[in-house]
C-alpha positions in Angstrom: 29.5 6.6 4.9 26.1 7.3 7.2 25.0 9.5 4.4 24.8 6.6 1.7 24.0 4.1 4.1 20.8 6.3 5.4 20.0 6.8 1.5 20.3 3.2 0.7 17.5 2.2 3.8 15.5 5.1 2.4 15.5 3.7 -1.1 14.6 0.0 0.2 12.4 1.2 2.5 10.5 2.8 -0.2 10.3 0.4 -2.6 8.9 -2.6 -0.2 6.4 0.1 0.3 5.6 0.4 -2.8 5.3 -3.1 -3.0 3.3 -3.5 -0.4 0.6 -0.7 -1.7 0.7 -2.6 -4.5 -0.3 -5.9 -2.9 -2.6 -4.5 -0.9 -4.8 -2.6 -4.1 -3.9 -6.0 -6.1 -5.3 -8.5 -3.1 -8.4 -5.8 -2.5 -9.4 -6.5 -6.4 -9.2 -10.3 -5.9 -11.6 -10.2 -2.4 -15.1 -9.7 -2.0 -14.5 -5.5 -1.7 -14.0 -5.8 -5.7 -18.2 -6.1 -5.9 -18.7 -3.8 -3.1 -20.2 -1.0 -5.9 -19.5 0.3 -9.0 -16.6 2.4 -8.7 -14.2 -0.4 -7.4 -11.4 -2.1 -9.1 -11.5 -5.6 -10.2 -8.5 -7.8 -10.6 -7.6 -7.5 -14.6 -9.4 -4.6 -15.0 -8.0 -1.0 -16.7 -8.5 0.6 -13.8 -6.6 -1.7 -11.9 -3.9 -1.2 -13.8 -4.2 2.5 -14.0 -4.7 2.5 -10.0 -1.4 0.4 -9.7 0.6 2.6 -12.2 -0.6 5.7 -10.8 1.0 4.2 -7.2 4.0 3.0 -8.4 4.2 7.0 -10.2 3.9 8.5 -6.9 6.3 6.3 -5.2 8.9 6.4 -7.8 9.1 9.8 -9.8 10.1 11.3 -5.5 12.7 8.5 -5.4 14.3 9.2 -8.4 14.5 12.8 -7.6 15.9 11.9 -4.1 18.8 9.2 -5.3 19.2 12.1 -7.4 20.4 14.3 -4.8 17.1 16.7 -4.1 17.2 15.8 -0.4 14.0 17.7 0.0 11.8 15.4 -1.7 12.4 13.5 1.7 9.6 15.9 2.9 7.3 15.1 0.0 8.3 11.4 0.8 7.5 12.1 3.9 3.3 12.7 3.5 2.6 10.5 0.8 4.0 7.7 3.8 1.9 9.6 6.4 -1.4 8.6 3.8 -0.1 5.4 3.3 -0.2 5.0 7.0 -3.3 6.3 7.1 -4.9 4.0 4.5 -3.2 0.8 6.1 -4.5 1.2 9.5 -7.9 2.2 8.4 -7.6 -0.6 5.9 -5.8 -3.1 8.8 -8.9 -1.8 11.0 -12.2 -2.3 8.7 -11.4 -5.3 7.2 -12.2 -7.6 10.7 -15.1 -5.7 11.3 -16.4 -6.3 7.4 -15.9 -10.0 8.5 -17.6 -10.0 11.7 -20.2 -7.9 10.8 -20.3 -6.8 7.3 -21.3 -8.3 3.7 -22.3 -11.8 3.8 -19.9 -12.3 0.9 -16.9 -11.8 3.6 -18.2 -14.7 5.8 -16.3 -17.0 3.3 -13.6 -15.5 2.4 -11.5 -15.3 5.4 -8.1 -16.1 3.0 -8.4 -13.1 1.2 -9.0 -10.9 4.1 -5.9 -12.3 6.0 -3.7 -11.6 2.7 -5.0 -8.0 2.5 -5.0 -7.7 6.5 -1.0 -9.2 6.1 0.0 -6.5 3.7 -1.7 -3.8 5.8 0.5 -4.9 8.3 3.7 -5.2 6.4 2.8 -1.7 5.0 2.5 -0.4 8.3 6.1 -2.2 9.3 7.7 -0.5 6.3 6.8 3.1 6.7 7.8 3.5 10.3 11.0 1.7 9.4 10.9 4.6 6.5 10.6 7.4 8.8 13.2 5.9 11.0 15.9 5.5 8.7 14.6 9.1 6.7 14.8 10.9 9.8 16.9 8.9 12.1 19.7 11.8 13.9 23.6 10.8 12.8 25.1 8.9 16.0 27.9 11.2 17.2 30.9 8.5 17.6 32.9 9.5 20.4 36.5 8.5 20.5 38.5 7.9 24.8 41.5 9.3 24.6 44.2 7.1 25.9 
């Protein structure tokens, strides 16, 4: 029962993760970072799209192999949320100071940086809660005799 239970908040957990990646690439093309330089995705774009599809691959081709039963994909799992953690507290981090004292585009759009600064956040919620219910111990249920 704890095993499919523990699987099931690992496959959630993943997923809103995904989700939130997602948001955060799709919110990133639709703010001021989008004509930061030339190598930067804008919202519609091909690359976009090959950016978002190349997430969703890398979230989902480890989850299938974990529902299917290779339990140490967990560890591969495991790093790709470790960068994703990475990339949402940078992210969470630069994007106030590109307000306060960055482009002069940013001054403006304060909407789009909350929405990007939101999903960092929510990105950030979601992988620890996917390390916790990956790696969470099984509780050892003791019974008082009577």
């Amino acid at each position: 029962m704890r095993n499919s239970t523990a699987k099931n908040s690992v496959i959630i957990a993943t997923l809103l993760s995904a989700l939130f990646f997602c948001f955060i690439l799709v919110l990133g093309s639709l703010s001021p970072l989008a004509d930061s330089g030339p190598n930067v995705n804008t919202f519609g774009s091909t690359e976009l799209w090959l950016s978002l599809g190349m997430v969703l691959f890398l979230y989902l081709l480890p989850l299938a192999f974990y529902i299917l039963g290779i339990n140490f994909l967990k560890f591969v799992m495991a790093a790709f949320c470790s960068i994703g953690l990475l990339i949402a507290s940078s992210t969470l981090l630069l994007m106030p100071a590109l307000f306060l004292f960055g482009l002069e585009d940013f001054s403006g759009n304060l909407a789009s940086i909350i929405g990007i600064m939101i999903s960092c956040l929510g990105l950030l919620i979601t992988n620890i809660v996917w390390f916790v219910a990956a790696f969470k111990r099984p509780s050892v249920n003791v019974q008082e005799s009577v």
